[in-house]
C-alpha positions in Angstrom: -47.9 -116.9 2.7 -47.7 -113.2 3.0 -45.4 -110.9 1.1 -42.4 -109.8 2.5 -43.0 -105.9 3.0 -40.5 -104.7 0.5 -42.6 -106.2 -2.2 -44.4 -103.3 -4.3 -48.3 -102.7 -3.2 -50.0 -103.8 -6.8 -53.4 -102.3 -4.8 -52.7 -98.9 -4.9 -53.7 -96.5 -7.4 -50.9 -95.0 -9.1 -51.6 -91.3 -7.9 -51.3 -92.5 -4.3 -47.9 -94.6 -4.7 -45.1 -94.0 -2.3 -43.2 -90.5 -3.1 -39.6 -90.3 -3.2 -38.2 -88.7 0.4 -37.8 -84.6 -0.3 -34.2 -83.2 0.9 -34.6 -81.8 4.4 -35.1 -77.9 4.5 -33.2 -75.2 4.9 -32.8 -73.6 8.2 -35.5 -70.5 6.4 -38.1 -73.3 6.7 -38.1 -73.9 2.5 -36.8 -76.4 0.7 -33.2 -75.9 -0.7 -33.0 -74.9 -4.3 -30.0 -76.3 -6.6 -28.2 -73.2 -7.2 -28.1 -72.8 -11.2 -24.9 -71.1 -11.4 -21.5 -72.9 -12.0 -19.2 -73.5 -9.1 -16.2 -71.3 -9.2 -14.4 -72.2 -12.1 -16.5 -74.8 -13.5 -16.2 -73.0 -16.7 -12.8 -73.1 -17.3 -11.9 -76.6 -16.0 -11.0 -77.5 -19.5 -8.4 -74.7 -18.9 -7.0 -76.3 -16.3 -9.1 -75.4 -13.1 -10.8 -72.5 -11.8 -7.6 -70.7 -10.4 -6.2 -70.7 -13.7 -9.1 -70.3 -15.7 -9.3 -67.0 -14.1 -5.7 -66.0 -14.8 -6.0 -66.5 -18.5 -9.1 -64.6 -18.4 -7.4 -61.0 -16.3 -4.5 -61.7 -18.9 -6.7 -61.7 -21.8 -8.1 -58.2 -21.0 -4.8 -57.0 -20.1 -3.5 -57.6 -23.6 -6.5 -55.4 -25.2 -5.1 -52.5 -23.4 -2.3 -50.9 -25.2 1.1 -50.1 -22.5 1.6 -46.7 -21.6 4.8 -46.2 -23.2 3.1 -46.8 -26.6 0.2 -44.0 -25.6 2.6 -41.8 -24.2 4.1 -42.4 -27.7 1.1 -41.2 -29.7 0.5 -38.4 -27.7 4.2 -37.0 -27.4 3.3 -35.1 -31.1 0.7 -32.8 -29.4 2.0 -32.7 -26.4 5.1 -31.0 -28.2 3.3 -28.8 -30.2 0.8 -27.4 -27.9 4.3 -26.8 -25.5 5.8 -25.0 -28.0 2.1 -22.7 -29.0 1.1 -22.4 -25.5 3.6 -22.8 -22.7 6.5 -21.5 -24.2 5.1 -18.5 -25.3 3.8 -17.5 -21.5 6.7 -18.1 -19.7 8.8 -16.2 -22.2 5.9 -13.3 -21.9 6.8 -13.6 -18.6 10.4 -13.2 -18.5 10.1 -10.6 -21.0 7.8 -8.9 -19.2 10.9 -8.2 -16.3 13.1 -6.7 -19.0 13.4 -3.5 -20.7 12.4 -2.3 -24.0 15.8 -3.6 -25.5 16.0 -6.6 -23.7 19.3 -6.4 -22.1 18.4 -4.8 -18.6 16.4 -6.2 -15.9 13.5 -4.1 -15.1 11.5 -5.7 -12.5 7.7 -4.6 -12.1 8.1 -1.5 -13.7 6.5 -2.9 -17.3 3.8 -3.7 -14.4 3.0 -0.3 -13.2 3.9 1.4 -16.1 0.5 -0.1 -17.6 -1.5 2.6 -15.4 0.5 5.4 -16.1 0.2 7.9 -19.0 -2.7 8.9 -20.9 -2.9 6.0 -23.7 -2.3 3.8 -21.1 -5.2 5.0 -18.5 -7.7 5.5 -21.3 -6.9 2.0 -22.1 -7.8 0.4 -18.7 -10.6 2.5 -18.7 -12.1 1.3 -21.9 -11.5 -2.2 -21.2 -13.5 -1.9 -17.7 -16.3 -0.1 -20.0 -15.9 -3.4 -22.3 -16.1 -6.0 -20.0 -18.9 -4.7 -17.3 -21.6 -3.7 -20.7 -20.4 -5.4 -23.7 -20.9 -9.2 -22.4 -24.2 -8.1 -20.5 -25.9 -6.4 -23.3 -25.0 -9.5 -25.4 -26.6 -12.0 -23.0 -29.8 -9.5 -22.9 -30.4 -9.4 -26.2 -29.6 -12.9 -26.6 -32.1 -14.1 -24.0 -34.8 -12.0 -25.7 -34.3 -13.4 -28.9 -34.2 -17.0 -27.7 -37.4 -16.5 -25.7 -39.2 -14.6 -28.7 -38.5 -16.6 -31.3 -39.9 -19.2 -29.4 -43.2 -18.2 -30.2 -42.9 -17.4 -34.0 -43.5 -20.0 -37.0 -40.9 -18.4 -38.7 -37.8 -18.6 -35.5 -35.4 -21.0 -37.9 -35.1 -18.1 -40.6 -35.0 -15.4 -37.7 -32.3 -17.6 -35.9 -30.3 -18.1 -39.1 -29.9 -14.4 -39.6 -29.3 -13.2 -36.6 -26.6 -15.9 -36.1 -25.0 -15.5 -39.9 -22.5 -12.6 -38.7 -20.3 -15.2 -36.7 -19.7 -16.6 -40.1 -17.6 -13.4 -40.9 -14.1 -12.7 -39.8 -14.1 -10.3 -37.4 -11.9 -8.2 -40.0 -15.0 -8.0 -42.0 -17.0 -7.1 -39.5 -14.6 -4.0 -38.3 -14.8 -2.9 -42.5 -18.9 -3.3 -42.6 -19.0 -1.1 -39.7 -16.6 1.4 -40.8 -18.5 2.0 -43.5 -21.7 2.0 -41.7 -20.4 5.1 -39.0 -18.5 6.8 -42.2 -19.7 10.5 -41.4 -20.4 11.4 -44.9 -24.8 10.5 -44.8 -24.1 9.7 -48.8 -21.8 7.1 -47.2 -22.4 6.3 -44.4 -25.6 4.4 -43.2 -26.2 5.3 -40.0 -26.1 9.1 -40.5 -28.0 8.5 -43.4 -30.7 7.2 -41.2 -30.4 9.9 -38.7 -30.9 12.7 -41.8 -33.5 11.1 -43.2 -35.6 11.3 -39.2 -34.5 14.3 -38.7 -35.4 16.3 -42.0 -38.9 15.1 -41.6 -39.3 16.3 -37.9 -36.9 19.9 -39.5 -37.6 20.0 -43.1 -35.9 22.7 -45.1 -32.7 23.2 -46.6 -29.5 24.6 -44.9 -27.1 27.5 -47.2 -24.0 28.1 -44.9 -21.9 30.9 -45.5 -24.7 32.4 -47.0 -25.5 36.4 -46.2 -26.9 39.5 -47.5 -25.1 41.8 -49.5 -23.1 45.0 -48.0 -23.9 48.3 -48.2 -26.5 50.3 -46.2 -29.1 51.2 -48.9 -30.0 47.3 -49.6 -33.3 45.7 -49.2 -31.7 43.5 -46.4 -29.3 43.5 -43.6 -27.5 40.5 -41.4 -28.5 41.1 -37.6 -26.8 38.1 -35.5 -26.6 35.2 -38.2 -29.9 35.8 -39.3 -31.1 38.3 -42.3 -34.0 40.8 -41.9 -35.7 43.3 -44.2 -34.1 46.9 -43.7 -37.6 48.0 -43.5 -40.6 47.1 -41.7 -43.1 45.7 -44.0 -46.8 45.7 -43.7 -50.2 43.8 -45.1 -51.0 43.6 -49.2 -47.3 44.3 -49.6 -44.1 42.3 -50.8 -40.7 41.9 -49.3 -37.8 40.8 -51.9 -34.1 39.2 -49.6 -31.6 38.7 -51.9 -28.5 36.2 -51.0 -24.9 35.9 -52.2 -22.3 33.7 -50.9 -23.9 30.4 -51.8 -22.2 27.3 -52.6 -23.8 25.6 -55.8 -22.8 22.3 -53.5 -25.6 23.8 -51.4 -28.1 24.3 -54.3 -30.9 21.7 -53.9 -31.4 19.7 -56.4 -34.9 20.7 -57.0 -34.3 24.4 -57.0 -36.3 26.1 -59.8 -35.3 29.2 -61.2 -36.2 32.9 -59.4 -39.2 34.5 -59.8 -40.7 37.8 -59.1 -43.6 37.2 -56.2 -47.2 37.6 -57.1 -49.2 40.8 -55.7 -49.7 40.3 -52.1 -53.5 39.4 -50.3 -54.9 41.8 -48.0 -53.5 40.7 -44.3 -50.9 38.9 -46.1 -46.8 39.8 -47.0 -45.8 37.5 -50.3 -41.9 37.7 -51.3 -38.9 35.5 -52.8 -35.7 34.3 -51.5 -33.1 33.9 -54.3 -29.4 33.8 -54.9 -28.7 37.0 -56.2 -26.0 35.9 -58.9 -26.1 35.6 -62.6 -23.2 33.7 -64.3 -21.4 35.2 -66.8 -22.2 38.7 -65.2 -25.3 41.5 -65.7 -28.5 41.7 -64.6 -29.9 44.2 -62.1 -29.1 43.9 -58.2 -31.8 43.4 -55.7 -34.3 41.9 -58.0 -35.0 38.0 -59.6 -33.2 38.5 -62.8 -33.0 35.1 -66.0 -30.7 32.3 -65.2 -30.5 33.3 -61.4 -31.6 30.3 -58.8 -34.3 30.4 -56.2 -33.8 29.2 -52.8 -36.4 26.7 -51.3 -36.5 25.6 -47.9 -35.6 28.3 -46.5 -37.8 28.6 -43.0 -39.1 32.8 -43.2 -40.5 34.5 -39.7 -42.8 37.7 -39.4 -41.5 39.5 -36.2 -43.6 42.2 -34.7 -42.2 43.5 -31.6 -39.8 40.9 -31.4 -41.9 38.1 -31.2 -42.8 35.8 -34.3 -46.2 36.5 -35.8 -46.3 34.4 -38.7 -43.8 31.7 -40.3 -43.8 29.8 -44.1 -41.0 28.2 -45.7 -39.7 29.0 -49.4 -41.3 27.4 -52.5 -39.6 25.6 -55.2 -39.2 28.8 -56.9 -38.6 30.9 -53.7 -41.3 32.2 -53.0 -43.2 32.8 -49.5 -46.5 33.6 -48.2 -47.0 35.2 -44.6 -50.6 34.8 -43.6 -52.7 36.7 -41.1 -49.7 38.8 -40.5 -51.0 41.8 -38.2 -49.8 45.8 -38.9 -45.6 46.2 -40.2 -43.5 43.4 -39.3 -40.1 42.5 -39.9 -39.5 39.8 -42.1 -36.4 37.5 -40.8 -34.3 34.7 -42.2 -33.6 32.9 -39.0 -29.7 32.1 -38.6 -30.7 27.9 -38.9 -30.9 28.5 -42.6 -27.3 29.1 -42.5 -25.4 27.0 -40.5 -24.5 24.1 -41.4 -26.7 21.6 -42.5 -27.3 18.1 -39.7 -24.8 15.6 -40.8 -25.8 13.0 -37.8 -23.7 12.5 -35.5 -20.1 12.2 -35.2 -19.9 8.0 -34.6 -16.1 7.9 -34.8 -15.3 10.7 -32.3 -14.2 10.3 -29.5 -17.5 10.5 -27.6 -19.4 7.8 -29.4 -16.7 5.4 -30.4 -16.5 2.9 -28.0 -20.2 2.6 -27.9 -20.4 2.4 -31.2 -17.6 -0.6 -31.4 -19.7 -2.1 -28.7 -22.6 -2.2 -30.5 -20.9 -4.0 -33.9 -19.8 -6.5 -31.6 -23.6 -6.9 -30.4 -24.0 -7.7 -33.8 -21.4 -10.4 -34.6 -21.9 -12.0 -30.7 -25.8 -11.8 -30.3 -26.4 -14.8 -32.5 -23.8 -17.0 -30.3 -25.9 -15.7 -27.1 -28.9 -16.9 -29.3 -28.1 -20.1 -30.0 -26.7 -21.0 -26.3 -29.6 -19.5 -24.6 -32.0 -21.6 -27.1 -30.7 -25.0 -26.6 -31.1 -23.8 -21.9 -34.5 -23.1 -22.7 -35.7 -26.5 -24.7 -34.0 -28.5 -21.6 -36.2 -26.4 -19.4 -39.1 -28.9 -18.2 -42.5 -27.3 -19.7 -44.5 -28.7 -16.6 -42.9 -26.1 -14.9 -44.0 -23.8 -16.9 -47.6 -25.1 -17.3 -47.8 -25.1 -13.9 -47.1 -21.7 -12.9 -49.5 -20.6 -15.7 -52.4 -22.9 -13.9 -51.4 -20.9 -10.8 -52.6 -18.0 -11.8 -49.1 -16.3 -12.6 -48.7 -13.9 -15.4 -46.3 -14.5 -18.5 -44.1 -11.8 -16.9 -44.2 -13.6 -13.9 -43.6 -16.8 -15.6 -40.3 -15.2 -17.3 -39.2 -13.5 -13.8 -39.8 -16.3 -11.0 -39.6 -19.4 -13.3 -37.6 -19.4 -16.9 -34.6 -17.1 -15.3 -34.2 -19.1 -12.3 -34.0 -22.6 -14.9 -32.0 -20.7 -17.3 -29.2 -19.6 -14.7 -26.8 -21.5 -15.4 -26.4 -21.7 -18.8 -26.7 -17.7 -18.5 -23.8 -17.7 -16.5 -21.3 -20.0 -18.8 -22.8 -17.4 -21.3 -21.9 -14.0 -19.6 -18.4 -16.0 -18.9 -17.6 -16.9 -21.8 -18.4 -13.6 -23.2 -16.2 -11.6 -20.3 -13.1 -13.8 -21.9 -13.5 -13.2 -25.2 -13.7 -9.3 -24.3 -11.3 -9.4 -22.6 -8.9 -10.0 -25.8 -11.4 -8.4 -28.3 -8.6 -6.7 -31.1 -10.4 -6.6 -34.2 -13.3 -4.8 -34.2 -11.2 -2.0 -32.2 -8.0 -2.0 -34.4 -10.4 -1.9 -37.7 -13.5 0.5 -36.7 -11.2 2.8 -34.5 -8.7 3.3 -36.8 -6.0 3.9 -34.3 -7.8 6.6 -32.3 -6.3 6.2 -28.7 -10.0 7.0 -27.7 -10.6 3.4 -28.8 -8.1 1.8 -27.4 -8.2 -1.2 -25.2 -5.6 -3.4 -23.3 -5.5 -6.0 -26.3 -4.7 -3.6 -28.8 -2.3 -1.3 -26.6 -0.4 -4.8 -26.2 0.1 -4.8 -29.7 0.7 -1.0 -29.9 3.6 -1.2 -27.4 5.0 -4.2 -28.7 4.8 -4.0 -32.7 2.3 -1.5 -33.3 5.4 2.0 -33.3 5.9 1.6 -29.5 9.2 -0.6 -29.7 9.0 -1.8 -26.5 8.2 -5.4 -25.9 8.5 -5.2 -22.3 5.7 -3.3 -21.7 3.6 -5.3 -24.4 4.5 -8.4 -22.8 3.6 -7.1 -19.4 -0.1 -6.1 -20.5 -0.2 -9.5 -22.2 0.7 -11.2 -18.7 -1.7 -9.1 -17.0 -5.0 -10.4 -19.6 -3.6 -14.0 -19.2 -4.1 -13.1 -15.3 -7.5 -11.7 -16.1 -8.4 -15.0 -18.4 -7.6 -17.4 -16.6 -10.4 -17.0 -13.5 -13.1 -16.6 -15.4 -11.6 -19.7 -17.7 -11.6 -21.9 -14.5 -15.1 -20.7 -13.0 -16.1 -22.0 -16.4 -14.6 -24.9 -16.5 -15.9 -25.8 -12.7 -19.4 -24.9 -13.7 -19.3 -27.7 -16.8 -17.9 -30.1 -14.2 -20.8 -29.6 -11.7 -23.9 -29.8 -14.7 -21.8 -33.2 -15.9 -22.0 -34.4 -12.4 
């Protein structure tokens, strides 16, 4: 009796039995795939469902984040404080700017124009357009140099550290270094002192003003124009003696020996002495070197022969000269240099040189800021670039020029911004260094002149004040757009 067909096949190798029936496929011609993730609030069913699953997770987040009123709470404090340091004191700059000096009258836009009339006013404006077209520039210059140099010495930390140590010192410090620094005085101050010290070795020899012959027409020497020449020509193998009065012992060098009488003259030669003619406590003879009177050195000596210079020397220790190769009778001259005044430098704090010379202090405090800025743009700056115009052929020049300027733009510009603000209010260095020389002045410190500073009129200080804010605030927004754009 056969088997009914259901029964199981005991013949067949168990590799080969009957396979359970796949799922049919999906419509993509592959077999559907159980889909591993939980249905819609599967995960939360012990919650009560998916729908409410999903509300008690939203409401869980919500209660992390603090309300608004409490925020608004913690920030009230600040937002107090800066309102009563920032906005109120610009909108009462502004309605004080409308008033008059007392207060009591309405003045309109006068305080407004007033700011470019008279002479303080003008010279003001005009130093604070000087200020803010070379001032931030030079700065950004000097700063790019230093940030690419340094780049390339072992030593660029130490280098970076000095040159960036001056914006640790207050400004006021700053304005007192340099004051001393432009002090006229060379025994004071250091920047004559420099200029002295180049300048006597390029014009050695010392300086007696005041100094002169003495009167009367039968003397050995005569003044002719500021300068002081023998009375009488002299010639070859002989010896001309110029007596001086009228010196200051302030003027004496310190190494000025005591006068001598010259030594015989050489054939084709004229050997003399320049001395101050003057022995204390009275006697001695006139006209000749007498005990305990002091030579002159340094003085510069000219052998003129038909009024051009033959021969030239310059005074010994002891006074004494030495014309050589001197041709026939000549007049011996002391030119009229040796009695002027002697070269001080130059006058810093005048009113020539001393917004430069402010200008160039604040190089000194700002350069290291430029510095550091510039630094940080160039080691973002991708070196393939650079290696790669350097395989091209191009020159470091070039390199600098076409490539590392272009990169460095940007943070060039926030630099030069930044600077423009900051000069815009510079006070310090101006107040300190200039001293109060209207020369000096600029709009920041003509706002506190006119307000505080003897002008009594807070009007017009509050106008000029309105008038920087109005300046500030452009270049404050072009900043603040530029940061926006390198975040995005």
């Amino acid at each position: 009796m056969n088997a009914p067909d259901s029964a199981p096949n005991d013949d067949v190798p168990p590799d080969r039995a009957p396979r359970e029936e796949a799922p049919p496929a999906a419509a993509g011609g592959a077999a559907a795939v159980p889909d591993p993730r939980p249905a819609p609030g599967a995960a939360d069913s012990g919650s009560g469902g998916g729908d409410g699953g999903g509300k008690a997770g939203r409401a869980g987040k919500a209660g992390i984040a603090p309300p608004s009123w409490l925020a608004m709470a913690f920030l009230l404090p600040a937002l107090v404080l800066l309102g009563f340091l920032v906005v109120y004191p610009i909108v009462y700059s502004v309605i004080r700017s409308l008033l008059d000096a007392s207060g009591d009258s309405f003045a309109g836009l006068d305080n407004y124009t007033g700011i470019f009339k008279g002479h303080d006013n003008l010279v003001s404006v005009r130093n604070t357009v000087v200020w803010v077209l070379v001032a931030p520039t030079v700065v950004t210059i000097v700063g790019l140099l230093f940030a690419v140099l340094t780049e390339r010495v072992r030593w660029a930390t130490a280098f970076k550290l000095v040159v960036f140590m001056p914006m640790a010192i207050s400004f006021l410090a700053s304005g007192v270094i340099f004051r001393l620094v432009y002090q006229q005085d060379p025994d004071k101050g250091v920047a004559n002192a420099v200029m002295v010290s180049v300048h006597d070795m390029f014009a050695p020899g010392e300086a007696y003003p005041g100094a002169g012959p003495r009167a009367g027409s039968n003397q050995p020497v005569r003044a002719d124009g500021g300068a002081v020449v023998t009375t009488a020509a002299v010639g070859p193998g002989q010896t001309a003696l110029l007596p001086l009065l009228r010196v200051k012992p302030e003027d004496l060098p310190k190494g000025a020996g005591p006068a001598v009488k010259p030594p015989a003259a050489r054939p084709g030669e004229v050997n003399g002495a320049v001395w101050f003619d003057f022995t204390k406590g009275g006697g001695g003879a006139p006209n000749a070197p007498n005990a305990g009177e002091s030579a002159l050195p340094g003085v510069r000596v000219e052998a003129v022969k038909d009024g051009k210079v033959v021969a030239k020397a310059t005074t010994a220790s002891d006074g004494t000269f030495r014309l050589k190769k001197v041709p026939g009778p000549v007049t011996v001259r002391l030119p009229k240099d040796n009695f002027t005044a002697a070269y001080g430098g130059a006058e810093w704090l005048g009113g020539t040189l001393i917004t430069p010379a402010i200008i160039v202090s604040y190089l000194w405090v700002w350069s290291g800021f430029a510095m550091v800025l510039i630094a940080a743009g160039l080691a973002a700056i991708p070196r393939d670039a650079l290696e790669a115009a350097r395989v091209d052929g191009a020159t470091e020049w070039q390199v600098f020029r076409r490539v590392t300027i272009p990169l460095l733009a940007p943070v060039l510009v926030v630099v030069l911004v930044t600077l423009v603000i900051n000069v815009l209010k510079v006070f310090d260095l101006v107040f300190i260094i200039g001293g109060g020389d209207p020369n000096a002045s600029v709009l920041a410190l003509q706002m506190w002149t006119e307000s505080f500073g003897g002008g009594n009129d807070p009007g017009a200080g509050s106008a000029i004040s309105v008038l920087l804010f109005l300046l500030v605030v452009p270049a404050m927004l072009f900043n603040i757009r530029r940061l926006r754009q390198e975040r995005a």
